[in-house]
C-alpha positions in Angstrom: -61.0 -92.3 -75.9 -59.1 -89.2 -77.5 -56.0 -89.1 -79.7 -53.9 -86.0 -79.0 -52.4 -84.5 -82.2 -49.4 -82.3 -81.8 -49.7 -80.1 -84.9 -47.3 -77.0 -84.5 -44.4 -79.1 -86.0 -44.9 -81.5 -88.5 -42.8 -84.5 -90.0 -42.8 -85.0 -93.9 -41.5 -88.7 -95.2 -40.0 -88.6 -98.5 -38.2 -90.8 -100.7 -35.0 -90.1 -102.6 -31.9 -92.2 -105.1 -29.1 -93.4 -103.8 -27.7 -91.0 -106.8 -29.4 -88.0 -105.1 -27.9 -89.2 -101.9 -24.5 -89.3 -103.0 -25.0 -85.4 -104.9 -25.7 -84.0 -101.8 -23.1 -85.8 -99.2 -20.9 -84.4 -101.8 -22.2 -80.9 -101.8 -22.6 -80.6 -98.2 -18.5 -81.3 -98.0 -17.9 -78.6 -99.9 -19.6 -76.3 -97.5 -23.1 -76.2 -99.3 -26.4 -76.1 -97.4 -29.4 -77.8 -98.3 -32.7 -75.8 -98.0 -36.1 -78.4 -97.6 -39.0 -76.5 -99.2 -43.1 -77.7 -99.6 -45.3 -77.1 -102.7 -48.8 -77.3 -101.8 -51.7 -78.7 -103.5 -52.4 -75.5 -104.9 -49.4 -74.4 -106.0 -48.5 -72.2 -103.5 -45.2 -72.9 -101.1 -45.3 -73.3 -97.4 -44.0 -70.5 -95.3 -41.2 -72.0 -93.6 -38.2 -74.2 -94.8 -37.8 -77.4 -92.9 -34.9 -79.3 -92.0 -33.2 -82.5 -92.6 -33.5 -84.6 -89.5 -33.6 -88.5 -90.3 -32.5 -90.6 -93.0 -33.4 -94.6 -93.1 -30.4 -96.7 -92.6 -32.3 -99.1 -95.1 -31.9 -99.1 -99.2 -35.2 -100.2 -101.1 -33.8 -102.7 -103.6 -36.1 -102.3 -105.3 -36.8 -98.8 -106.1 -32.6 -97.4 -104.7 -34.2 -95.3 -102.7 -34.0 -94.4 -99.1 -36.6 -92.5 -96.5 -35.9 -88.7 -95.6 -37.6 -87.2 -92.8 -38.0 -83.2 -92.4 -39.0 -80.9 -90.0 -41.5 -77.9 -90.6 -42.7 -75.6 -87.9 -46.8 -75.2 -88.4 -47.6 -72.4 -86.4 -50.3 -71.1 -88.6 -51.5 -75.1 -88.6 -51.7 -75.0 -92.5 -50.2 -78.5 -92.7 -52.3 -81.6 -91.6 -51.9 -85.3 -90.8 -52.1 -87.4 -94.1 -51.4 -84.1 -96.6 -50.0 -85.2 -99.4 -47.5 -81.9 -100.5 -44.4 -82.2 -103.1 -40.9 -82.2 -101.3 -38.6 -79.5 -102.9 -34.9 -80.4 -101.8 -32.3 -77.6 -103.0 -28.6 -76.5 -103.0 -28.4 -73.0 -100.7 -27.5 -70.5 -103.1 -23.7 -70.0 -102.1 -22.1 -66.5 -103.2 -20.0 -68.2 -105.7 -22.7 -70.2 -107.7 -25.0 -66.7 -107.2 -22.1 -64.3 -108.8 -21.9 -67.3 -111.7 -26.2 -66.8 -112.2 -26.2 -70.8 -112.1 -29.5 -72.1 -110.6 -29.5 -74.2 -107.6 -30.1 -77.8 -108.4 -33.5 -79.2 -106.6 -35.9 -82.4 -106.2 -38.8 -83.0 -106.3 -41.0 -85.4 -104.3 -44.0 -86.6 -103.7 -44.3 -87.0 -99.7 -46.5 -88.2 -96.7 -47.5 -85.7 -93.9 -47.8 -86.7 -90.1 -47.9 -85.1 -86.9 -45.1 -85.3 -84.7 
């Protein structure tokens, strides 16, 4: 028996408030773009920004947080099943906030790697 592994895109499960939530519904109506980044175990950041595809209908009472899922294209296979890497969630930079010198706003998570 064999388990096939598709490892050229992976899926990253993360966590995040009901208050973070809310921040970024609200940014993304006024035209702002959220950029999903990954901070390795050593420090370094992964290559390529992923993208936002699946948010749990579900609230954790218990913690007010709901599951994000995003997308990150492993080409260079870098990123394996069960890597544990630190989810970096961040405003785009929009021209206004850049001409004001104001830092985007970001997360940080800890988060679950798996093959999709």
């Amino acid at each position: 028996m064999a388990t096939v592994v598709r490892d050229d895109e992976v899926r990253v499960l993360f966590s995040v408030s009901q208050k973070e939530i809310l921040e970024a519904r609200r940014s993304s109506e006024k035209g702002s773009t959220m950029n999903v980044r990954l901070k390795l175990a050593d420090g370094s950041f992964f290559e390529q920004d992923g993208k936002i595809d699946f948010l749990d209908v579900i609230v954790d009472p218990r913690t007010d947080g709901q599951i994000l899922r995003a997308t990150f294209k492993n080409s260079g296979r870098l990123l394996t099943d069960g890597q544990t890497v630190r989810v970096i969630v961040q405003r785009a930079a929009s021209e206004k906030s850049s001409q004001c010198h104001r830092p985007p706003s970001h997360r940080i998570k800890a988060a679950h790697m798996s093959s999709s």
